[in-house]
C-alpha positions in Angstrom: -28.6 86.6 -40.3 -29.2 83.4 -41.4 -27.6 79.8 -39.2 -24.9 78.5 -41.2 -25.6 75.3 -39.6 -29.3 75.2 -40.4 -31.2 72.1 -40.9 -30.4 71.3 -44.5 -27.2 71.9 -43.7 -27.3 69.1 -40.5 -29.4 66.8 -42.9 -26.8 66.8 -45.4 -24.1 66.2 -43.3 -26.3 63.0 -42.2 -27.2 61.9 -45.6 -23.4 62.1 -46.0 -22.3 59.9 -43.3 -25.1 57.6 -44.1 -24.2 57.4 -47.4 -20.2 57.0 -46.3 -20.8 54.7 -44.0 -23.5 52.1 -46.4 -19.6 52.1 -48.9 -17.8 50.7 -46.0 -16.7 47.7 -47.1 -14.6 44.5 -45.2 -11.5 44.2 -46.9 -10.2 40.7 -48.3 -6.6 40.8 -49.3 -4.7 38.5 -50.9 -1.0 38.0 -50.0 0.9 36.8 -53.4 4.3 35.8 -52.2 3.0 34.9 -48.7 5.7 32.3 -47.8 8.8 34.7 -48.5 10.7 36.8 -45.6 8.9 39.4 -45.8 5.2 37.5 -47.0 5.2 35.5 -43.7 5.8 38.8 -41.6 3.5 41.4 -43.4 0.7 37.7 -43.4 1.1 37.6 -39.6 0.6 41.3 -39.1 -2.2 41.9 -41.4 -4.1 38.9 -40.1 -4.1 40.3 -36.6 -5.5 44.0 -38.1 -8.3 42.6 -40.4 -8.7 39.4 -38.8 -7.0 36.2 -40.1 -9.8 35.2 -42.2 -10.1 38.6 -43.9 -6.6 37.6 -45.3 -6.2 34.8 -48.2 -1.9 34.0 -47.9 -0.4 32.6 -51.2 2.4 31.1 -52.7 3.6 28.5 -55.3 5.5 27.1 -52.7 3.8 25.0 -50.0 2.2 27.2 -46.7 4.9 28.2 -44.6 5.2 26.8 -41.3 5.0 29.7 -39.4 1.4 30.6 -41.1 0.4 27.2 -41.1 -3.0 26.9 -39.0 -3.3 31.0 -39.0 -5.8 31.4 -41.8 -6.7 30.7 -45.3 -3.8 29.5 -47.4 -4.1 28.7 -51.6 -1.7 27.5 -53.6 -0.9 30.1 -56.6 0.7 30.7 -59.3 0.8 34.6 -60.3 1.9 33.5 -63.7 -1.2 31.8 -64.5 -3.7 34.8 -64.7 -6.8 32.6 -65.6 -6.3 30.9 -62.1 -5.4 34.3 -60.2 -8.5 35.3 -61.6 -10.4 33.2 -60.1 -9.1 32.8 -56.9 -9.9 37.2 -56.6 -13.5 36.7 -57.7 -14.0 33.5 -55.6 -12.9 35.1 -52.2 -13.9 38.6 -53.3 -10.9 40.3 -52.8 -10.5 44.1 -52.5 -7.1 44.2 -52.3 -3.8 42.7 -53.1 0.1 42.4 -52.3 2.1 41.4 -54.6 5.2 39.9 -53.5 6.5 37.8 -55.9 10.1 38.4 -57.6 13.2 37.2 -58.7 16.2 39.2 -57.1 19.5 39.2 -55.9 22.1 36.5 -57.5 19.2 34.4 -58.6 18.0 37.0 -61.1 21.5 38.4 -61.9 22.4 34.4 -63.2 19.4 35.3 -65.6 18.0 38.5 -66.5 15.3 37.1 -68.7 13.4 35.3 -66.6 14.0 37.9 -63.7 12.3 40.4 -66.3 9.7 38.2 -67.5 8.6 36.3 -64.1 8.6 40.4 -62.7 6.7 42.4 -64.8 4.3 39.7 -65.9 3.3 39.4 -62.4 2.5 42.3 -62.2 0.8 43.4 -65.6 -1.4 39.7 -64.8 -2.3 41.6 -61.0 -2.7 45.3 -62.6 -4.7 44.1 -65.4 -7.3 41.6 -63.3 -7.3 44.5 -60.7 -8.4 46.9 -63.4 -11.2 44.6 -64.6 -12.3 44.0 -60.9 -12.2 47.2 -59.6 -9.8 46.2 -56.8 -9.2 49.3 -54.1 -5.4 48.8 -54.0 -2.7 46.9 -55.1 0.7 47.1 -53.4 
């Protein structure tokens, strides 16, 4: 009766983890929305996992204080996809959260923009993540 676990069997499994582990890649995530209530708090918590400069915060707003001094911080506007663009491809990002709405009273007061400023974010992340092979966007 033949091993089941003969040597091509154990070299395969090796050439698989060789091969698995040579994809392994350090993620770089961007943060869109990084100075709201819940940017700062998911900022702060995925620095310490991935290593604060492993995560690029954002905002058209100026850095919060509470990340100030914690790790890279650029100044974005999601609406511009040229410049959204860039910033992926120059800090190689892999993946991004997009945080950026209009909500509550703010958006009720005007529908339009809450709709436009909403889902253009996010057809301006989905479509640059397409095009860059990004791993996730949340």
């Amino acid at each position: 009766m033949a091993n089941r676990c003969g040597d091509t069997d154990v070299r395969y499994y090796f050439w698989q983890l060789q091969t698995n582990t040579m994809r392994i890649v350090q993620e770089k995530i961007l943060v869109i929305g990084a100075c709201g209530q819940i940017g700062v708090e998911l900022t702060t918590e995925l620095r310490r996992l991935y290593g604060a400069n492993n995560i690029i915060a954002s905002d058209l707003r100026d850095e919060h204080e509470l990340l100030k001094g914690t790790g890279p911080y650029v100044n974005c506007d999601v609406m511009n996809k040229e410049m959204l663009h860039v910033l992926i491809i120059r800090h190689n990002i892999t993946q991004v959260y997009l945080l950026v709405a209009i909500f509550s009273a703010t958006g009720e007061k005007n529908l339009g923009l809450a709709w436009h400023i909403n889902m253009q974010s996010l057809l301006n992340v989905l479509e640059i993540a397409k095009e860059e092979k990004l791993s996730k966007v949340y």
